[in-house]
Structure formats: structure tokens, C-alpha cells
C-alpha positions as CSV (number, residue, x, y, z in Angstrom):
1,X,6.5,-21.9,-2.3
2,X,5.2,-24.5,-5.0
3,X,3.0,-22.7,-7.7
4,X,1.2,-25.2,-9.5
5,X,-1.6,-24.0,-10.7
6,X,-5.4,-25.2,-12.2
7,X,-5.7,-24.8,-15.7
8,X,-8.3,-22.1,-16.0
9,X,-8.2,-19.1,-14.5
10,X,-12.2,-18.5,-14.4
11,X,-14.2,-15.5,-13.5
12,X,-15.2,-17.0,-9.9
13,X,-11.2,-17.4,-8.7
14,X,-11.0,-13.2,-9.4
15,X,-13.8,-13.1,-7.3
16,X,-12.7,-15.0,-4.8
17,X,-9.2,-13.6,-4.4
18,X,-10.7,-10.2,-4.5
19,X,-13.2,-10.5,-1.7
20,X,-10.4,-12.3,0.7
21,X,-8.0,-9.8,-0.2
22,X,-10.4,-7.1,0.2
23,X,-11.8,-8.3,3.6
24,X,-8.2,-9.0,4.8
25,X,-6.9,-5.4,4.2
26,X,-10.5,-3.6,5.3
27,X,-9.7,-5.3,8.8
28,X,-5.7,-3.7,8.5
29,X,-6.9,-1.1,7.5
30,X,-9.1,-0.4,11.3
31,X,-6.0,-1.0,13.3
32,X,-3.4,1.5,11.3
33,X,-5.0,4.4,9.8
34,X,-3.4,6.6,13.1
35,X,-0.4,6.0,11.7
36,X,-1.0,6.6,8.0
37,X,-2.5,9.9,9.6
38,X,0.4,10.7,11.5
39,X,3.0,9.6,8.6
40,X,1.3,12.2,6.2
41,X,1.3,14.7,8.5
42,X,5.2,14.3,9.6
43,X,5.6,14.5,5.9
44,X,3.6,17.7,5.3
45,X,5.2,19.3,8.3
46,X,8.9,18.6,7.3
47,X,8.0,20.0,3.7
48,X,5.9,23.0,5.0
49,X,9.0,23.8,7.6
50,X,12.5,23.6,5.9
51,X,15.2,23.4,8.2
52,X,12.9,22.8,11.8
53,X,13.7,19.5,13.6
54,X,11.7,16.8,12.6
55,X,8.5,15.8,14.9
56,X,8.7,12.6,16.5
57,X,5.9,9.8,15.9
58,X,4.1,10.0,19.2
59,X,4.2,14.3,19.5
60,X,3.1,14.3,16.4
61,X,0.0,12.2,17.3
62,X,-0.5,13.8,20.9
63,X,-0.3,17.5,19.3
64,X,-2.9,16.3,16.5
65,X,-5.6,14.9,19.9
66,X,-4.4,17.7,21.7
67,X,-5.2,20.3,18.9
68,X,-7.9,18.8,17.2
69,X,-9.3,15.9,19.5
70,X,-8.9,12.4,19.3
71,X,-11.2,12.4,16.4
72,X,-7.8,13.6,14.4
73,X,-6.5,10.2,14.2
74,X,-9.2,9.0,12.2
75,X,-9.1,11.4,9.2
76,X,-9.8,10.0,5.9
77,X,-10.9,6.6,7.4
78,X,-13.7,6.8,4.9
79,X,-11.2,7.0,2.2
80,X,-9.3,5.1,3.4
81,X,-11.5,1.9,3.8
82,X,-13.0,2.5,0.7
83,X,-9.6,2.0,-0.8
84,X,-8.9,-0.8,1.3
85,X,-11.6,-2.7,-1.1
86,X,-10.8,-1.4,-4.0
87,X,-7.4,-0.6,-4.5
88,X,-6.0,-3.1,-1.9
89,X,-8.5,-5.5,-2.8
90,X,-7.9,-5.1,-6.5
91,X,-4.0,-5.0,-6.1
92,X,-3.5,-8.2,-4.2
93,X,-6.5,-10.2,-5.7
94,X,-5.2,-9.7,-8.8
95,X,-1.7,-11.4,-8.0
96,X,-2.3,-14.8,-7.9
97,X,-5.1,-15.1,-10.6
98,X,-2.0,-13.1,-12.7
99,X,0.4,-16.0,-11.5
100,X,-1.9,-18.7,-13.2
101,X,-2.7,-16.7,-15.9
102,X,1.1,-16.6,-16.8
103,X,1.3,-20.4,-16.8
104,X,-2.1,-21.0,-18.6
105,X,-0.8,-18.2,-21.5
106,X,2.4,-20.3,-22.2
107,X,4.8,-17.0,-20.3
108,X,6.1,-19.2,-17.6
109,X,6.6,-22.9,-16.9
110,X,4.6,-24.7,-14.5
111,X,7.1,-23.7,-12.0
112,X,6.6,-19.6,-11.4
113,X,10.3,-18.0,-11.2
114,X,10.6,-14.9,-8.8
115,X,10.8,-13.0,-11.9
116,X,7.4,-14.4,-13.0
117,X,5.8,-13.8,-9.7
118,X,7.5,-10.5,-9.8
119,X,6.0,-9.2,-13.0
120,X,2.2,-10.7,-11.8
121,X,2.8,-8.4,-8.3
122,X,3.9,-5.4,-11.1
123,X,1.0,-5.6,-12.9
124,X,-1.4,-6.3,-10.7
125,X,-0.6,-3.2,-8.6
126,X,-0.6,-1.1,-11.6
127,X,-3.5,-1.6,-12.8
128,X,-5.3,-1.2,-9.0
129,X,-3.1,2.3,-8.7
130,X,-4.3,3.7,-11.5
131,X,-8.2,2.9,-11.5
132,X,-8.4,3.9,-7.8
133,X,-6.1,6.9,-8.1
134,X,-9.1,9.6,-6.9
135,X,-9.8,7.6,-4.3
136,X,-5.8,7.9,-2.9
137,X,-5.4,11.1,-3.8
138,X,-8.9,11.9,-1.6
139,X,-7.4,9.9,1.0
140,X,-4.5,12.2,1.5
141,X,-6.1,15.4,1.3
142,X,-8.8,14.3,3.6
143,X,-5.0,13.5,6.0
144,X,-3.8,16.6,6.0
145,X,-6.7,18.6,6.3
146,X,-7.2,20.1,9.7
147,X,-11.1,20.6,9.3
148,X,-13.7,17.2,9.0
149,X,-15.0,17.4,5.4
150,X,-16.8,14.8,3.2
151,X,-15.5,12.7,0.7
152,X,-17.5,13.6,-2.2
153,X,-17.0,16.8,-1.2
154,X,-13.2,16.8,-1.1
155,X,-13.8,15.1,-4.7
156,X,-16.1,17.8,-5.9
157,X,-13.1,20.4,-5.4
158,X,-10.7,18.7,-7.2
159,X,-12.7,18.3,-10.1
160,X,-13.6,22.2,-10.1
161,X,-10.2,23.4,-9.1
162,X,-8.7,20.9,-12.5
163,X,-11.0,19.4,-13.9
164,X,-11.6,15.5,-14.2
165,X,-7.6,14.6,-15.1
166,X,-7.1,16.2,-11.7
167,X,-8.4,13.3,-10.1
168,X,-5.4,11.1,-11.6
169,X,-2.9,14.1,-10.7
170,X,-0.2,12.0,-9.1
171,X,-1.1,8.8,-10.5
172,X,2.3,8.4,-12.6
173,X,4.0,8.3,-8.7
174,X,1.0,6.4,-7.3
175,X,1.2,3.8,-10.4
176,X,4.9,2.9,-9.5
177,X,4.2,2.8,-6.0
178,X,1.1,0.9,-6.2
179,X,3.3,-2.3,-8.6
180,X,6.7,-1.8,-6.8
181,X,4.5,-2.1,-3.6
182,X,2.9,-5.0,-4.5
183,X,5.9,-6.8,-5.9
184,X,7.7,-6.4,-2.8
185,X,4.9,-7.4,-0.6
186,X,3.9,-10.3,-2.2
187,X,6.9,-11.8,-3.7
188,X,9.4,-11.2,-0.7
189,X,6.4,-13.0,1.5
190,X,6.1,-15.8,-1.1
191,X,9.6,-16.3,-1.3
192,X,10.4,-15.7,2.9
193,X,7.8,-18.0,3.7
194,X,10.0,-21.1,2.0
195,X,13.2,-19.7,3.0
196,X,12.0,-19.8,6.3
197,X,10.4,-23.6,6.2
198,X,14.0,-24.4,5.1
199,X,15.7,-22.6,7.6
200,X,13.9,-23.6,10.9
201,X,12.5,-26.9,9.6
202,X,8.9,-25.3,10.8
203,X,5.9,-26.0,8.6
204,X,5.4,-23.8,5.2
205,X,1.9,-23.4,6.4
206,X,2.5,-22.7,9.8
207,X,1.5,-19.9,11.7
208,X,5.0,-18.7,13.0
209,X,6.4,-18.6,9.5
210,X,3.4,-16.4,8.5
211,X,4.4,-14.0,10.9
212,X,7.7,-13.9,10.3
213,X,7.7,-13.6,6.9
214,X,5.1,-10.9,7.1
215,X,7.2,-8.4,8.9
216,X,10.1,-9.6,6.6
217,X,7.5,-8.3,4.1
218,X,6.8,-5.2,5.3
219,X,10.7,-4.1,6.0
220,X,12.0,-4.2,2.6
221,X,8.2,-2.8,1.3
222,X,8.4,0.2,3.6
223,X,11.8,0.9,2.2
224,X,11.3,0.5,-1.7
225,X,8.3,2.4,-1.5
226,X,8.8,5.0,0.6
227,X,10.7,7.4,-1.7
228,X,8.0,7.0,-3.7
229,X,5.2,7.7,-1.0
230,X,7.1,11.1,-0.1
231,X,7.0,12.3,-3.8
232,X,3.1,10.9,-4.7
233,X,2.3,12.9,-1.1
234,X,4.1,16.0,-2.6
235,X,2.2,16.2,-6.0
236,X,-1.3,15.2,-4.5
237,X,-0.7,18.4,-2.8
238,X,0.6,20.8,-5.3
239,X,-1.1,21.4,-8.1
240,X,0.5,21.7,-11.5
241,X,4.1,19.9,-10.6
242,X,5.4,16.4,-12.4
243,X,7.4,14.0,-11.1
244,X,10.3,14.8,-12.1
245,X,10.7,18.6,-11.3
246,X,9.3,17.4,-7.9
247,X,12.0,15.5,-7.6
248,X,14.6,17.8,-8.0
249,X,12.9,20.6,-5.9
250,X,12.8,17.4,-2.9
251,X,16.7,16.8,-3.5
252,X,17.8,20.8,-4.2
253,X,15.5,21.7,-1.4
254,X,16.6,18.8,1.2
255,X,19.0,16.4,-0.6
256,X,18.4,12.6,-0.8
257,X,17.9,12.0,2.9
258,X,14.5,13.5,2.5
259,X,13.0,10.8,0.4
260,X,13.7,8.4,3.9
261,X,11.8,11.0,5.8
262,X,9.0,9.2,7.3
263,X,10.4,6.0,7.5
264,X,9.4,5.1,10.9
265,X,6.0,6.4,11.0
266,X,5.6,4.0,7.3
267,X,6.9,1.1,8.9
268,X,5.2,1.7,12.0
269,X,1.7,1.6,9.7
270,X,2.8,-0.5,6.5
271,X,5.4,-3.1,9.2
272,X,1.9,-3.9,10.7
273,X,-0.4,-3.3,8.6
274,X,1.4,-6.5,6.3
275,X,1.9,-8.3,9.2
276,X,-2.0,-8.1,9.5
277,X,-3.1,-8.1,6.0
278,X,-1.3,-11.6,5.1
279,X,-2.0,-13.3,8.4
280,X,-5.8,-12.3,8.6
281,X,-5.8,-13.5,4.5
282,X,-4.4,-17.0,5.1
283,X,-7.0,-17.2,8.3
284,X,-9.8,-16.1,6.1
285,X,-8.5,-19.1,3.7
286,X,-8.1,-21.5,6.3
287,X,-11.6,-21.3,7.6
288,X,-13.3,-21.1,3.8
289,X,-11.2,-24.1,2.6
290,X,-9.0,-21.4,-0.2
291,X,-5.6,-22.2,-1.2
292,X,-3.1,-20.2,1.2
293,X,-1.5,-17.2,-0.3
């Protein structure tokens, strides 16, 4: 994909990128937060039960409606589309202002490598992981709580039970996530969609190769990140651990395999949820005259 870019990078082009990447991920967001419910839970129960077979996607959602209504499926949406504006919005809005930037301060050619693009996608999820960390970590205990409670609620007894640092427990976790997240998505679908116009002779632009290099997207995303999702789920959850000694207790406990458990319930939220968030973007830039991703 060509990356020329304008030579300012001016206050209204962050805006921009932030309100179509925030509206694109808000509208994701409606369609998969069952299955980010039912991934955190298939991670909770595999953690909480050591040894017991591990609950299937679908029993997993029919014994949450069955046990606590179909309401279940909807826990943390609050959160979670508050996030979807903030951190998602701030994560992928960032990227391409960050790609200019890099040309405009003299750090890349005209011509963005994948290394170049790969650093923008770092940095731009880094920075959104770590100013919207109390909102994720919220997010997750809202999950895995079997009750309905309030977000500022859920907020209020983190900050009692350790203070206001609690609120960025987990954030070293959620940080790497967040950029290695980011880089994957954006990169592998900047760089599939032109493999893809070369491969089939179909239009860059076109919808077909947005799809497919979407769900291309959201394959190798879902498996970078998810040994990082299953230890930032672990230490929003228990209080007092680092990264590293949860870690250890996830591989001495259940050996590497675990750091894959979850897989399909992630890919079955984040394959789609991609697949959604980069087509409705490049819709949302089609009709307002933008530049596509």
C-alpha cells in the first residue's frame, strides 16, 4: 500500500482518525462482546479448575443464559464501549497520523517500510494501553463477575482495595498487548491488502480484498496476542502478582499449552471483530471522502 503522505500532520487529521476509528470499533464492539464474555470466562474457569476438561464455546455461553439469563452475555458492555472509544479509538487513530509523523520528522523515507509502519502500530497501541488501562481492567472484572454491578462502582473498589496504582495493575501486560496488537492488526492488513491486489489482480480498494485481508488480520493478531491476553486476564484478577512470577505459576501450574487456551473463543471475537472494525472504517471513509486505511 503506497504511503505517501501530506506534509503536516495537523491537529484536525488526529481528530479525524480518532472519531472514524472510534465509531468503527464502537459498532464491532455491539456485535462481539458475547464472545469476549465467553472468552474470559473459559479462561477464568480453566484457571479456577486445574485439571477439569475444558468448556466448549457454545456450553460455556448456554450455561452462562441458563444460569444467569441472557442478560449474561452482555456483561461489561458499558466498559466495554467505553473502551471501544477510547482505547480502540486512540490505538488505531493514532497509527496513521504516527505513519506521517515519521516521514514529516526525517525517521523514514517517503516510502514507509514494514518496519516503519511497525513501530507507528507499537507506539500508538502503547500509548492507548496505558492511558485507558482502568478502563480494561474494569472491563474484565465487570466479565467475570456473576452479579450486574456498576462501572464506577467496580472502579471505586479497586481504588479502596489498592489504591489509585491499582487501577494500572496489569498495565505492564496490557501495554505489550495493546502495541503488539496493534502492530499486527494494522500492519499485516496494510501489507495483505497489496499482497492480495498482486495476487488476484483485484482492486487494492476493493471490497473483497478488504475482507480478506481483514480475517488475514485477525488470524495472526489472535495468535501473537493471545499469550498475552491469558496473562493480563490473570493479573487483573489477582492482586499483588507481576508478570513474570505469573508467568511461571501459568507454565509450572499448566505448561506452555496454557497460554493458547482460549484461542478459539479469541478468534471467534477478535477474527470478527477485525473483520468488522477495518471494513466498517474504510465504509465510514468512503462515504466522508477520507483516505482509506
Amino acid at each position: 500500500v503506497s504511503c505517501q503522505v501530506s506534509p503536516d500532520v495537523k491537529m484536525s487529521t488526529l481528530l479525524t482518525e480518532y472519531a472514524v476509528s472510534s465509531s468503527a470499533i464502537a459498532l464491532a464492539t455491539g456485535f462481539t462482546n458475547p464472545l469476549d464474555v465467553t472468552k474470559v470466562r473459559i479462561q477464568l474457569y480453566i484457571a479456577q479448575n486445574e485439571g477439569a476438561p475444558r468448556p466448549g464455546v457454545f456450553r460455556t455461553m448456554a450455561d452462562m443464559v441458563r444460569h444467569e439469563g441472557a442478560r449474561a452475555l452482555w456483561k461489561g458492555w458499558s466498559a466495554a464501549l467505553l473502551r471501544s472509544v477510547t482505547y480502540g479509538g486512540l490505538r488505531l487513530g493514532l497509527y496513521k497520523p504516527l505513519k506521517e509523523g515519521m516521514v514529516n520528522w526525517g525517521i523514514s523515507g517517503q516510502e514507509l517500510s514494514v518496519w516503519s509502519k511497525m513501530s507507528a502500530a507499537l507506539a500508538s497501541g502503547a500509548i492507548a494501553s496505558f492511558v485507558t488501562n482502568p478502563i480494561e481492567l474494569t472491563k474484565v472484572r465487570l466479565q467475570a463477575a456473576t452479579e450486574t454491578t456498576p462501572v464506577f462502582k467496580v472502579l471505586g473498589q479497586v481504588v479502596r482495595e489498592r489504591g489509585l496504582r491499582g487501577l494500572w495493575a496489569g498495565s505492564l501486560p496490557s501495554l505489550t498487548r495493546g502495541a503488539t496488537l496493534t502492530a499486527s492488526q494494522c500492519v499485516t492488513y496494510d501489507e495483505a491488502k497489496s499482497a492480495i491486489a498482486d495476487a488476484t489482480a483485484w482492486p487494492v480498494e476493493s471490497l473483497s480484498v478488504h475482507v480478506v485481508a481483514s480475517i488475514t488480520s485477525g488470524l495472526v493478531s489472535t495468535t501473537i496476542t493471545n499469550p498475552i491476553d491469558v496473562v493480563k486476564t490473570y493479573m487483573f484478577l489477582n492482586r499483588g502478582t507481576t508478570v513474570f512470577a505469573c508467568v511461571r505459576g501459568i507454565l509450572v501450574r499448566e505448561g506452555p499449552r496454557a497460554f493458547l487456551k482460549g484461542w478459539v473463543p479469541g478468534y471467534l471475537r477478535l477474527g470478527p471483530q477485525t473483520t468488522l472494525i477495518f471494513l466498517f472504517s474504510e465504509q465510514i471513509r468512503k462515504i466522508f471522502g477520507f483516505d482509506h486505511v
